[in-house]
C-alpha positions in Angstrom: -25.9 24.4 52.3 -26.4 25.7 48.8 -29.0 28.0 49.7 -28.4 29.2 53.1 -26.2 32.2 51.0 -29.0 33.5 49.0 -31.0 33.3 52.2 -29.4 35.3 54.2 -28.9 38.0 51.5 -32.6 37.7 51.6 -32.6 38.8 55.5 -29.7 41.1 55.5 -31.4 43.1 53.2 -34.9 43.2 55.1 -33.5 44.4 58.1 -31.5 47.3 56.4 -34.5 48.3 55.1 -36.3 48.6 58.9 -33.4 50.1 60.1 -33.2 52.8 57.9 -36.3 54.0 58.6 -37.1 55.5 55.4 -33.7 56.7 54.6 -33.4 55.7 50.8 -29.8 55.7 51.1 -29.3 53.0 53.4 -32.0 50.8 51.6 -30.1 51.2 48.2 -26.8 49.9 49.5 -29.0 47.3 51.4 -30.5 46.7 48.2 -27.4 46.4 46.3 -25.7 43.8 48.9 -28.5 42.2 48.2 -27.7 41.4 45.1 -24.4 40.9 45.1 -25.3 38.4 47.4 -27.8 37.0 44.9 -26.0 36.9 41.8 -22.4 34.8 43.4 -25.1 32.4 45.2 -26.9 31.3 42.0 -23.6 30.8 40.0 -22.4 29.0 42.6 -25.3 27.1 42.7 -24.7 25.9 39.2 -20.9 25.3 39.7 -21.6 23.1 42.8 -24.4 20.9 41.2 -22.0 20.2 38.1 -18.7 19.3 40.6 -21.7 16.9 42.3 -22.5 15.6 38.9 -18.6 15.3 37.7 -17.4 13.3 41.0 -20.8 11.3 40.6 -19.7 10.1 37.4 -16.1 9.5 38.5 -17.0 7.2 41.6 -18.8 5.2 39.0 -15.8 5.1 36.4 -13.7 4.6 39.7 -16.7 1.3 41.0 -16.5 0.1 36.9 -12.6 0.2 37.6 -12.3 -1.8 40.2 -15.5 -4.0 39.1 -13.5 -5.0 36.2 -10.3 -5.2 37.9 -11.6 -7.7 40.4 -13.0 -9.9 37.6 -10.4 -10.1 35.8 -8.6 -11.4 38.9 -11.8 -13.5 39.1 -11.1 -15.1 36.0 -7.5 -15.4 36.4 -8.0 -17.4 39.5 -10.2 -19.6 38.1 -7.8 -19.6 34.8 -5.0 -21.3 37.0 -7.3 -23.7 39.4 -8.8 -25.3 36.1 -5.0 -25.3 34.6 -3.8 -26.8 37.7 -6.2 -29.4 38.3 -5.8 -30.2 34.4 -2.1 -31.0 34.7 -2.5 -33.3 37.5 -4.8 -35.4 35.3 -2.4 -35.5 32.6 -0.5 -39.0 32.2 2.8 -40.1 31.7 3.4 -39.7 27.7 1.5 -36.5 28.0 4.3 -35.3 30.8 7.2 -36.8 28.4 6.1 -34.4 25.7 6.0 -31.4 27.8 9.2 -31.8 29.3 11.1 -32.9 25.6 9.3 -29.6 24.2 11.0 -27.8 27.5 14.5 -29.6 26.6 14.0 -28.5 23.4 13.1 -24.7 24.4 16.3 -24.6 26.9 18.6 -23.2 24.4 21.6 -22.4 27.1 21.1 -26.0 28.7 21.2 -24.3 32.3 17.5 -26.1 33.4 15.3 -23.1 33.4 13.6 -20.7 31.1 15.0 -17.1 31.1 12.5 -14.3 29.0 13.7 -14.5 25.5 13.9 -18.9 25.4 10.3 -18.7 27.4 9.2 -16.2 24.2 10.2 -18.6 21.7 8.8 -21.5 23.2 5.2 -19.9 23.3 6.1 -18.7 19.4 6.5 -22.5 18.8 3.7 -23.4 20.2 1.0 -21.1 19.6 3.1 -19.1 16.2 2.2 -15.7 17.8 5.4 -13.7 19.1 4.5 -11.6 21.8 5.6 -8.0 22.2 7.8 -6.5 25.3 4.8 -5.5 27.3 2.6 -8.6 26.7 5.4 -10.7 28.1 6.1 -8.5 30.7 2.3 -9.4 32.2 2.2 -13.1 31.1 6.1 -13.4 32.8 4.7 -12.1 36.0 1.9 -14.7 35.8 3.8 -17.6 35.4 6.7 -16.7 37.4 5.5 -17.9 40.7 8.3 -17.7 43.0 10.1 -14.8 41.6 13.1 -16.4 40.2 13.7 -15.1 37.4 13.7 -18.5 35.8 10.7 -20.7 34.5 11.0 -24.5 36.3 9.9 -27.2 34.2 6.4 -26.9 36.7 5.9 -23.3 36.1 6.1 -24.3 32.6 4.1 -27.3 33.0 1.0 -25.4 34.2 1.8 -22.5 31.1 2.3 -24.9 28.2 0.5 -27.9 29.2 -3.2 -27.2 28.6 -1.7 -25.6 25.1 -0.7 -28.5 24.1 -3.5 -30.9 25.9 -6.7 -28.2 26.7 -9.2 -29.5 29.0 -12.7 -29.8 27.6 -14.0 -26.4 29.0 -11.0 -24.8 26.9 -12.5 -26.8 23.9 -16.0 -26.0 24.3 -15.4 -22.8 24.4 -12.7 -22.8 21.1 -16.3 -24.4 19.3 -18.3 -21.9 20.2 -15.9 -19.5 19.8 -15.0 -21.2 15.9 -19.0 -21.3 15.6 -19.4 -17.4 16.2 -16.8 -16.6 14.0 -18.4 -18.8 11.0 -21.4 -16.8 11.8 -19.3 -13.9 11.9 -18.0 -14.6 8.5 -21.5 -15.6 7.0 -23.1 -12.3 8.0 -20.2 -10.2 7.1 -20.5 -11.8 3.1 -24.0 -11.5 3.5 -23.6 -7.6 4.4 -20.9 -7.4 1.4 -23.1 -9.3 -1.3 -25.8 -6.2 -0.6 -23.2 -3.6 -0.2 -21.8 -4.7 -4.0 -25.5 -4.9 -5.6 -26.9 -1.5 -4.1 -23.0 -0.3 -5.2 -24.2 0.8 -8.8 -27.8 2.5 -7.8 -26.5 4.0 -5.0 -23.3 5.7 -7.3 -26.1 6.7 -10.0 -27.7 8.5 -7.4 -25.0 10.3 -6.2 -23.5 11.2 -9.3 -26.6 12.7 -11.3 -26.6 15.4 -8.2 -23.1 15.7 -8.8 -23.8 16.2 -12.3 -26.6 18.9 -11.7 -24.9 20.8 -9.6 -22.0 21.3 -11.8 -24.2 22.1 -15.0 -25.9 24.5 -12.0 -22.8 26.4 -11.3 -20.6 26.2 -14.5 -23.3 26.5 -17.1 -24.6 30.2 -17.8 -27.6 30.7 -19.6 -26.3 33.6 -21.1 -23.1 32.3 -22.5 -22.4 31.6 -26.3 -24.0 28.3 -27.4 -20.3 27.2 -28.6 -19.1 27.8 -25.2 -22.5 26.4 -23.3 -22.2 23.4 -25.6 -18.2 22.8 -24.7 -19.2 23.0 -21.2 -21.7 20.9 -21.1 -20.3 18.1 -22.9 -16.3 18.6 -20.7 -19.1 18.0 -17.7 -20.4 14.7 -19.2 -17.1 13.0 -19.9 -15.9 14.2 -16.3 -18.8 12.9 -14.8 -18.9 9.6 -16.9 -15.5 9.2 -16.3 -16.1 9.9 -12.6 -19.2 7.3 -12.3 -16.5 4.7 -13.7 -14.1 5.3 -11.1 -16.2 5.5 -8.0 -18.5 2.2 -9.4 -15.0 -0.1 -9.8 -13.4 1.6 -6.3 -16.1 0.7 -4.7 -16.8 -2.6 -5.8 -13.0 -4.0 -5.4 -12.9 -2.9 -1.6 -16.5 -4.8 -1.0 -14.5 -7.8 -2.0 -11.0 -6.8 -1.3 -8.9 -9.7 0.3 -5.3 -10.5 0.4 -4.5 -13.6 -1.8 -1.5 -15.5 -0.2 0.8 -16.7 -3.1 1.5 -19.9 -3.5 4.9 -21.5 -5.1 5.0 -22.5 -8.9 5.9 -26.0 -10.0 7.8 -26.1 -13.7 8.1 -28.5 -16.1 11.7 -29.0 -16.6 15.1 -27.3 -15.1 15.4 -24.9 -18.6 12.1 -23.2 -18.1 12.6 -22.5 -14.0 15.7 -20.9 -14.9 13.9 -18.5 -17.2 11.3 -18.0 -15.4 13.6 -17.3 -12.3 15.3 -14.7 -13.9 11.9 -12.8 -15.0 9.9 -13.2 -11.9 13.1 -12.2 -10.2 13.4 -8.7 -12.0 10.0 -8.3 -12.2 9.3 -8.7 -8.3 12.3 -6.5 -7.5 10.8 -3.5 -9.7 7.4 -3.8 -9.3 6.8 -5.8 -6.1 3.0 -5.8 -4.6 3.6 -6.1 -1.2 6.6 -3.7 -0.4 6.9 0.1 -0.2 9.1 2.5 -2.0 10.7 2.8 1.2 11.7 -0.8 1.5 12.4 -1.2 -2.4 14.8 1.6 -1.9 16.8 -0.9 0.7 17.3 -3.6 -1.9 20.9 -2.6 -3.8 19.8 -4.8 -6.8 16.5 -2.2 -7.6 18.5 1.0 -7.5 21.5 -0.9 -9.7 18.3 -1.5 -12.3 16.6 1.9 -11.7 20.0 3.1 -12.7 20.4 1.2 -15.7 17.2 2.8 -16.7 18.0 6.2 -16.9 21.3 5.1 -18.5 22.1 6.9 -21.4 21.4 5.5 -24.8 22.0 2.4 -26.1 21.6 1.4 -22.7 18.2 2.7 -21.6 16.1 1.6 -25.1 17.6 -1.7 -25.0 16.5 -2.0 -21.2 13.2 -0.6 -22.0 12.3 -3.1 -25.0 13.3 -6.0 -22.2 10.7 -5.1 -19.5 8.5 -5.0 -22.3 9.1 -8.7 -23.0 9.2 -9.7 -19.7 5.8 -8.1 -18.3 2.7 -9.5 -18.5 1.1 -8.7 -21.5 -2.7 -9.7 -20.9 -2.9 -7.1 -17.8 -5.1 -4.1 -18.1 -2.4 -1.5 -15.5 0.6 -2.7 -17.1 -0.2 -1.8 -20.1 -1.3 1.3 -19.5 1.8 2.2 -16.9 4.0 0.8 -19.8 2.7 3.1 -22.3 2.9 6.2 -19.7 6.3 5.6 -18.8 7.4 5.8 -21.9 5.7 8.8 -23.1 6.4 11.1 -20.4 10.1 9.8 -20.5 10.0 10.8 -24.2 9.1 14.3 -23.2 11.1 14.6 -20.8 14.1 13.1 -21.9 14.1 13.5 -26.0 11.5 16.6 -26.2 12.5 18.8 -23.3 16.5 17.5 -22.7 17.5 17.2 -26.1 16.0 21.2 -26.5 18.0 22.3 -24.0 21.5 20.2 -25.5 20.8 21.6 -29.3 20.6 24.8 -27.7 23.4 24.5 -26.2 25.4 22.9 -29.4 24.4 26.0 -31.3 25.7 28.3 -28.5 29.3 26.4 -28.5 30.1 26.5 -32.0 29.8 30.2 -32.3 28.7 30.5 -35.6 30.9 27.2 -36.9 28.9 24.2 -38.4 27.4 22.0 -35.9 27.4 18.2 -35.9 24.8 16.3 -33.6 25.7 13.1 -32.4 22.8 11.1 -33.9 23.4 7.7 -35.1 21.6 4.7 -37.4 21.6 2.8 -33.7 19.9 5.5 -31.6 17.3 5.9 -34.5 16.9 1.8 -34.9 16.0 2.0 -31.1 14.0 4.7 -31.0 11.9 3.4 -33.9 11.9 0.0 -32.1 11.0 1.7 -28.9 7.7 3.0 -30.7 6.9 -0.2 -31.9 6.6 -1.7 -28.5 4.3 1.3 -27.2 2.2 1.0 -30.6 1.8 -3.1 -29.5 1.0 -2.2 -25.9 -1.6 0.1 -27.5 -3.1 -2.7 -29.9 -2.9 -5.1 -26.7 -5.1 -2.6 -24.4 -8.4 -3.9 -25.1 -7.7 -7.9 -24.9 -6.3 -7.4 -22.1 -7.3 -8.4 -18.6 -8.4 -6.6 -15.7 -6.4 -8.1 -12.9 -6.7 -5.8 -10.3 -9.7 -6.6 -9.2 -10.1 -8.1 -6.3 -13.5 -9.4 -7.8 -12.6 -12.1 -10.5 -16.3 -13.7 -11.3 -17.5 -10.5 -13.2 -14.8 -9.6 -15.7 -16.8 -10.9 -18.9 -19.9 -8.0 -18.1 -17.7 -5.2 -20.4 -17.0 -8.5 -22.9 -17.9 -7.3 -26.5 -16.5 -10.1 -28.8 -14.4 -12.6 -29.1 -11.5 -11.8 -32.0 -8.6 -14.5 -33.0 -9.4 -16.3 -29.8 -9.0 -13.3 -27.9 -11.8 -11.9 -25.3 -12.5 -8.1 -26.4 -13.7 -5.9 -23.3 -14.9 -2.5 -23.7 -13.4 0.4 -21.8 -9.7 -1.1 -21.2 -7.2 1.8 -20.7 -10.0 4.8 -20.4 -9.1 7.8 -22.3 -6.1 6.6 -23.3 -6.4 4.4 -26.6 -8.1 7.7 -28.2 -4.1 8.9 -27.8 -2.9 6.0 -30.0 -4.1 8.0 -32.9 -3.0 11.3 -31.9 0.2 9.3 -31.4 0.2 7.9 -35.3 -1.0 11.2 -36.7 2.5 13.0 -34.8 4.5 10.1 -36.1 3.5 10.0 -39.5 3.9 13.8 -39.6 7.5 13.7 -38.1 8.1 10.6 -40.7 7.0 13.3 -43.8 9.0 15.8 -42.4 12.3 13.7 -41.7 11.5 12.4 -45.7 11.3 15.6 -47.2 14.8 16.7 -45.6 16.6 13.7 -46.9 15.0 14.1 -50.4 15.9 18.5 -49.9 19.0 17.4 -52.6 20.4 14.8 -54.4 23.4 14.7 -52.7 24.1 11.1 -51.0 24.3 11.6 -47.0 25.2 9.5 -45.0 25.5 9.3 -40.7 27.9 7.2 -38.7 26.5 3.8 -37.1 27.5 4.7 -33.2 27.3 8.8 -33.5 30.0 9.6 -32.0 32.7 10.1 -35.4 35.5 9.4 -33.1 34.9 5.9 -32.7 35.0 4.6 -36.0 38.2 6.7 -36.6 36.7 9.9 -38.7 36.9 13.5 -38.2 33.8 15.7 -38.1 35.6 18.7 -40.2 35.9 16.1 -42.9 31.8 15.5 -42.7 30.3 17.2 -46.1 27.3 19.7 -45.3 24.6 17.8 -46.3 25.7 15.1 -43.8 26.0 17.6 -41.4 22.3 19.2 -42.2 20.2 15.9 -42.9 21.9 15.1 -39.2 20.7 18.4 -37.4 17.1 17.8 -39.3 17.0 14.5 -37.9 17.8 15.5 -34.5 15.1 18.1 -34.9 12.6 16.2 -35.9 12.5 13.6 -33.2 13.1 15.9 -30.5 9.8 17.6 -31.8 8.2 14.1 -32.0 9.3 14.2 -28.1 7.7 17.7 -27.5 4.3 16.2 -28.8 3.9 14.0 -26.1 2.8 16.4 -23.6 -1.0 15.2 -23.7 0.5 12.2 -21.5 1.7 14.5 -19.0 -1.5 14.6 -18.1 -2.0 11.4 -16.6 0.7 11.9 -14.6 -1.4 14.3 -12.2 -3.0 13.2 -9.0 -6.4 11.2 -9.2 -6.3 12.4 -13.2 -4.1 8.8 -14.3 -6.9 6.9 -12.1 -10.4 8.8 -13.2 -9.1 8.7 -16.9 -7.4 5.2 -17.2 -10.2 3.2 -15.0 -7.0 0.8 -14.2 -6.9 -0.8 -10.8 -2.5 -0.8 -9.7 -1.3 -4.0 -9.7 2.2 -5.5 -9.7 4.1 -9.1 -9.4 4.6 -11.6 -6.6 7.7 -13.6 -6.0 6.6 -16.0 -8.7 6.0 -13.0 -11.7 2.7 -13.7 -11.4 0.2 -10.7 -11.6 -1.6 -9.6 -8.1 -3.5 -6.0 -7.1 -1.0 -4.6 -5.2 -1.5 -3.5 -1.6 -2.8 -0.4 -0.6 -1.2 1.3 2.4 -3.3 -0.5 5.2 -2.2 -4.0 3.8 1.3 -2.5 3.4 1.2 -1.6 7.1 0.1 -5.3 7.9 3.0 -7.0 5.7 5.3 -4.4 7.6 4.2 -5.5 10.8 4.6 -9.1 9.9 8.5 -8.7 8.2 9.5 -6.5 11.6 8.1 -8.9 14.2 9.6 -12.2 11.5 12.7 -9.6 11.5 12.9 -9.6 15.8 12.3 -13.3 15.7 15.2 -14.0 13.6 17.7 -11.7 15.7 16.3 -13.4 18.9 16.9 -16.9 17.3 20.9 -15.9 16.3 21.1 -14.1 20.1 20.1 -17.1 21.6 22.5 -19.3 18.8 25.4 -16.9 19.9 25.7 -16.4 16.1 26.5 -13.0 15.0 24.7 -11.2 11.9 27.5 -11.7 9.4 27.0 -15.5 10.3 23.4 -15.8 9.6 23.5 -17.6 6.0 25.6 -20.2 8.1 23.7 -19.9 10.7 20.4 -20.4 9.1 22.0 -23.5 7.1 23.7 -25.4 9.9 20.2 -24.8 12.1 18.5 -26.1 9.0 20.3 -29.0 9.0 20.5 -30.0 12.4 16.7 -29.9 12.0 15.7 -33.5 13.2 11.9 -35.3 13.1 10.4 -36.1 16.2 11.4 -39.5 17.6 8.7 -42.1 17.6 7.6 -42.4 21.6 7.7 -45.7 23.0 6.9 -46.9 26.7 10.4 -47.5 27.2 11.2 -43.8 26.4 8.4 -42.6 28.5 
């Protein structure tokens, strides 16, 4: 039927063309039917055989549909006439433990199983809680007469080969246990390869990198000064690069949660200590939560708050995490010592401009007296102190972010005081420290040579602020007044300085020039890599469906959510061991 259009443009034409009789006229419109006949029959042709094609392929999807379909009811009939022959070989004791587990799963004590007790039940039994849709199908499976309600039989049939499988179910749970230890085997097999060819395979990459750069950035004809500068910004980029990519892709080779496990103390004083850290710690810097669900917990913003508090406050805070962190860790270190140098910018270089600006405008052309005090200055100074120690503490310290803890001695270079030196710790970063000093030093000469300007005797107030301690600032002498403004000066220059830590701060520039894998603190204070945003997504997954549990447990309970400390005590309590079964019980 496809052709018989394109043949009989064929004949239409020929016989126009006899029964013109020579008449071009006739033959040329002939001719041109001809074709018009031609060209729709050929496109056609190709539009038919691709709808044959098309609904070829859908009456085998639709044959694979119904294939599948009618083994999966296959298997489900022969699911429930190896259940049901398995119950009816179960004995006595076996029964009694079936229907106490039912007793135990009829919340309401009605005799039957509604949807939300037959959920839990199957949560204690097999600890997975399904969704709305999965027991949707598996209620319309076990539900046999329609009731609405799950007999002790119906339930029988579901929970008893859990709880008693027959040996088909077991051989299968070996092989299936045997395939997933070969599973396992190849998949470390496939990682130990992946982590040895890690560092060739980088080199490779990152020489082309390299040359492509020096290809495109590099002019011949440039100055030798500028051709040199080039050059040498592409080998520390590149170097720094190589690091990066080599440690990123080793830790997710061998990146695996680690389940934390409780900490046993010594005695009662320490625990309480040791409370209180982990405590603070875990709610700043937790490793398995978000921002978004740190920003729920009232007791982290009340601490975020206290840490942008206003002087004394905010030093004295500051010089506490420091004490409380974890000292021998590579990342926080290095976020300690960035947090408090781009705070110092910030806050003392960029604020405090913008307030002595602002003190000079106000006064009008009367002397001006800045609120700067022996305590602000003592905790400043200690302030520096602590970022100098974090400094000196970078490269005996530990890289605990890695997921891979067997090779952290290959950057060892020496042992010093009993302390393991490692090469590299922090990047770019300890080459700061002494820009750092050099800045200090030179605000320390400059705040010097304005005390020792005269011989006058200056003095400042302890707290700054002159109306606390009962003075007057128009009593204040000048050179009180001046040697106050110079120190104010001074460290909000010292403040200003610290914009070479601002760069850190941009993305991917923090992680190619530190070479710190993130990590943070568990619920013990102990130091973990923290979860990246697929393991995130797993723990959030976990808390919601633990979260649905819990409100299913107090709906059942009839306990309201205001109730649940009490609830969750009383039902901890009323917690009972399993009586001992004896024949007489049976």
């Amino acid at each position: 039927t496809t052709f018989l259009p394109l043949l009989g443009g064929g004949e239409m034409g020929a016989a126009g063309s006899v029964q013109a009789d020579g008449l071009e006229v006739h033959h040329a419109r002939a001719m041109r039917k001809d074709e018009t006949h031609s060209a729709p029959s050929k496109s056609g042709f190709v539009v038919e055989t691709i709808k044959l094609g098309a609904g070829f392929v859908e009456q085998v999807g639709n044959a694979a549909t119904v294939v599948g379909k009618v083994a999966q009811r296959g298997v489900k009939q022969v699911d429930a006439v190896i259940r049901k022959s398995h119950v009816r070989s179960f004995t006595p004791q076996q029964i009694a433990k079936v229907r106490a587990l039912y007793g135990e799963a009829d919340k309401r004590e009605d005799g039957a199983l509604d949807r939300q007790e037959l959920r839990h039940a199957l949560h204690e039994l097999t600890g997975r809680w399904l969704t709305v849709s999965e027991m949707d199908t598996f209620w319309d499976e076990v539900d046999e007469d329609r009731s609405g309600f799950i007999s002790f039989e119906e339930f029988l049939v579901t929970a008893g080969p859990i709880l008693y499988p027959p040996t088909a179910y077991r051989l299968l749970q070996d092989a299936a246990n045997q395939a997933e230890e070969l599973r396992e085997f190849g998949k470390r097999s496939v990682e130990d390869a992946a982590y040895l060819a890690a560092d060739p395979i980088v080199d490779l990459v990152i020489v082309r990198v390299e040359d492509m750069l020096v290809q495109n950035l590099c002019d011949i004809d440039m100055p030798s000064a500028i051709y040199a500068a080039v050059q040498r910004a592409i080998e520390l980029g590149v170097q720094d690069l190589r690091t990066e990519v080599k440690e990123l892709a080793k830790n997710n080779i061998r990146k695996k949660i680690k389940v934390s496990e409780p900490v046993v103390y010594s005695n009662c004083f320490v625990r309480c200590v040791y409370t209180v850290r982990s405590y603070l710690l875990y709610a700043l810097f937790p490793y398995d939560r978000s921002m978004w669900v740190q920003i729920r917990n009232p007791f982290y913003v009340v601490l975020k708050l206290i840490s942008i508090y206003p002087p004394p406050i905010q030093p004295l805070f500051f010089i506490l995490q420091f004490l409380l962190m974890d000292k021998r860790d590579e990342y926080q270190l290095v976020r300690f010592i960035l947090l408090f140098k781009t705070s110092q910018f910030v806050s003392i270089g960029i604020l405090n401009t913008f307030i002595g600006a602002s003190y000079y405008y106000r006064a009008d052309g009367e002397p001006v007296y800045f609120p700067i005090s022996i305590l602000s200055i003592a905790l400043f100074l200690a302030q520096v102190v602590v970022v100098w120690l974090a400094f000196l503490l970078l490269p005996v310290s530990k890289e605990k972010g890695s997921y891979d803890q067997h090779n952290l001695d290959e950057d060892l270079i020496g042992v010093c005081c009993g302390f393991k030196r490692y090469r590299g710790r922090g990047g770019r970063l300890p080459q700061l420290f002494i820009y750092d000093l050099f800045c200090f030093l030179l605000i320390a000469a400059m705040s010097l040579a304005a005390y020792a300007t005269d011989g006058t005797a200056k003095s400042i107030s302890l707290f700054g602020d002159l109306e606390l301690v009962g003075a007057d600032p128009a009593e204040l002498q000048d050179a009180d007044r001046r040697f106050a403004e110079q120190l104010y000066w001074c460290r909000t220059l010292y403040g200003v300085l610290a914009l070479p830590f601002m760069l850190f701060l941009f993305p991917l520039a923090g992680d190619l020039l530190t070479h710190s894998l993130p990590t943070a603190y568990d619920e013990w204070g102990r130091t973990l890599p923290k979860f990246d945003a697929k393991q995130l997504a797993a723990v959030a997954r976990t808390r919601h469906r633990q979260a649905e549990v819990e409100k299913s447990e107090r709906h059942l309970a009839g306990v309201s959510l205001f109730c649940a400390p009490c609830y969750h005590t009383r039902n901890g309590m009323r917690k009972r061991k399993p009586e001992p079964e004896s024949p007489e019980r049976v």
